[in-house]
C-alpha positions as CSV (number, residue, x, y, z in Angstrom):
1,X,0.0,0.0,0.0
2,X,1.6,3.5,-0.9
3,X,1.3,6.0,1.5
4,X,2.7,9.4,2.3
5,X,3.9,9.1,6.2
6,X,6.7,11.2,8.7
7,X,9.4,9.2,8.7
8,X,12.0,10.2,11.1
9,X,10.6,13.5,11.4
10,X,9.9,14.4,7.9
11,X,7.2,13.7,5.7
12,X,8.2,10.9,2.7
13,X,6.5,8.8,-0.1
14,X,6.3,4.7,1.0
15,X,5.8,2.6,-1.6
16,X,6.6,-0.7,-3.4
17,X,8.4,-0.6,-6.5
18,X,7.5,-3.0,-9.5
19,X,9.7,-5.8,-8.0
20,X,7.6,-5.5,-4.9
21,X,10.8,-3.8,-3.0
22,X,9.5,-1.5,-0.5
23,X,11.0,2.0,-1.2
24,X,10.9,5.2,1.3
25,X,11.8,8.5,-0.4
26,X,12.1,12.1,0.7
27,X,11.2,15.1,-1.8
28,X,13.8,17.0,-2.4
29,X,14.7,20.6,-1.6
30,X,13.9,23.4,1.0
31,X,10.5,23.4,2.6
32,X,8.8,26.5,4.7
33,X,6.5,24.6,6.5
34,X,5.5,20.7,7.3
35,X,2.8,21.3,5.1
36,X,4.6,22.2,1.5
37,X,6.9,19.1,2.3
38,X,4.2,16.7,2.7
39,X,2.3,17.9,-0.6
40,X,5.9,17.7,-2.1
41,X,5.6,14.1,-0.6
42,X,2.4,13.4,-1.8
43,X,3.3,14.9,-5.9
44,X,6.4,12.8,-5.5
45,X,4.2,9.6,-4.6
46,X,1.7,10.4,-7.2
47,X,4.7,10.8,-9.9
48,X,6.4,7.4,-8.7
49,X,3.0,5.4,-8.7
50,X,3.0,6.0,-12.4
51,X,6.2,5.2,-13.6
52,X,5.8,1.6,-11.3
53,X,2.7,1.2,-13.4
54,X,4.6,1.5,-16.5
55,X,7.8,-0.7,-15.1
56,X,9.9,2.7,-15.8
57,X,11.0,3.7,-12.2
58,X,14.6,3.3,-11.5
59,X,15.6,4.0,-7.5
60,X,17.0,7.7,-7.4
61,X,20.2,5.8,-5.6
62,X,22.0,3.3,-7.9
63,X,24.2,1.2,-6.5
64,X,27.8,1.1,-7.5
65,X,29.5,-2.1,-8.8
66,X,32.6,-3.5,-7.7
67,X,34.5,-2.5,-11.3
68,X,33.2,1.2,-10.6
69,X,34.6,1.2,-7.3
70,X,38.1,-0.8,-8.3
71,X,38.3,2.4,-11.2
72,X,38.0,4.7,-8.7
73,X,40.1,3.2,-6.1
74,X,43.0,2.8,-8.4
75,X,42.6,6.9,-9.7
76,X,43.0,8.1,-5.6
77,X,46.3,6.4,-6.1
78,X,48.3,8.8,-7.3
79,X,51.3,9.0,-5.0
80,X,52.5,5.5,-5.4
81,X,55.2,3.9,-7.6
82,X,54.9,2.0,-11.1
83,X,55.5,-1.2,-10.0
84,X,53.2,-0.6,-6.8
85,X,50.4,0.5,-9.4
86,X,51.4,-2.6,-11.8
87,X,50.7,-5.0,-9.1
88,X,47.8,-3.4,-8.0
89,X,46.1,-3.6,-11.3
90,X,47.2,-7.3,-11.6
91,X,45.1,-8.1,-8.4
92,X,42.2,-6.2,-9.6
93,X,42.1,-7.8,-13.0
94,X,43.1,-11.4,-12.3
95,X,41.4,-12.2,-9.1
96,X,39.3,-9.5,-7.7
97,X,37.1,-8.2,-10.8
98,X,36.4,-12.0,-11.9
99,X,35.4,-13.1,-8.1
100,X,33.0,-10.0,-7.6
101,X,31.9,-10.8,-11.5
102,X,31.0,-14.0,-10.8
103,X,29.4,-13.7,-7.6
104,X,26.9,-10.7,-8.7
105,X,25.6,-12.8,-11.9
């Protein structure tokens, strides 16, 4: 059942997505009063209802794969050596990126 309800204090859309996961969402922005945020709430809910009829809603928070997070790990490293880097890469590519692969799918 999709409701708008205070949640920790603040007014949010609950709902169930179209694989039945339960998802709590705040609008976003500045509100003046409790009032504004909950009809923000309650547009936001209104807005998410119809893209779960039409199997278009995506979560506003995607989660970031293991090979997204390697990338960016191994770009923070810039004050190391070549070889350092070089063996770094090698443990990304030939054991951790195929473990993490394997285990997601």
């Amino acid at each position: 059942m999709a409701t708008v309800r205070k949640y920790r204090g603040v007014w949010v859309a609950d709902f169930r997505d179209q694989n039945g996961r339960r998802r709590i969402e705040t609008p976003k922005g500045t509100f003046e009063t409790k009032t504004l945020q909950k009809r923000a709430a309650r547009e936001l809910l209104q807005r998410h209802l119809l893209e779960v009829e039409a199997h278009t809603f995506t979560a506003s928070r995607q989660r970031m794969t293991f090979g997204l997070l390697a990338d960016a790990w191994i770009k923070s490293k810039v004050r190391i050596g070549d070889t350092t880097r070089s063996d770094y890469l090698i443990m990304l590519e030939c054991f951790l990126l195929p473990y993490f692969r394997h285990a997601q799918g």
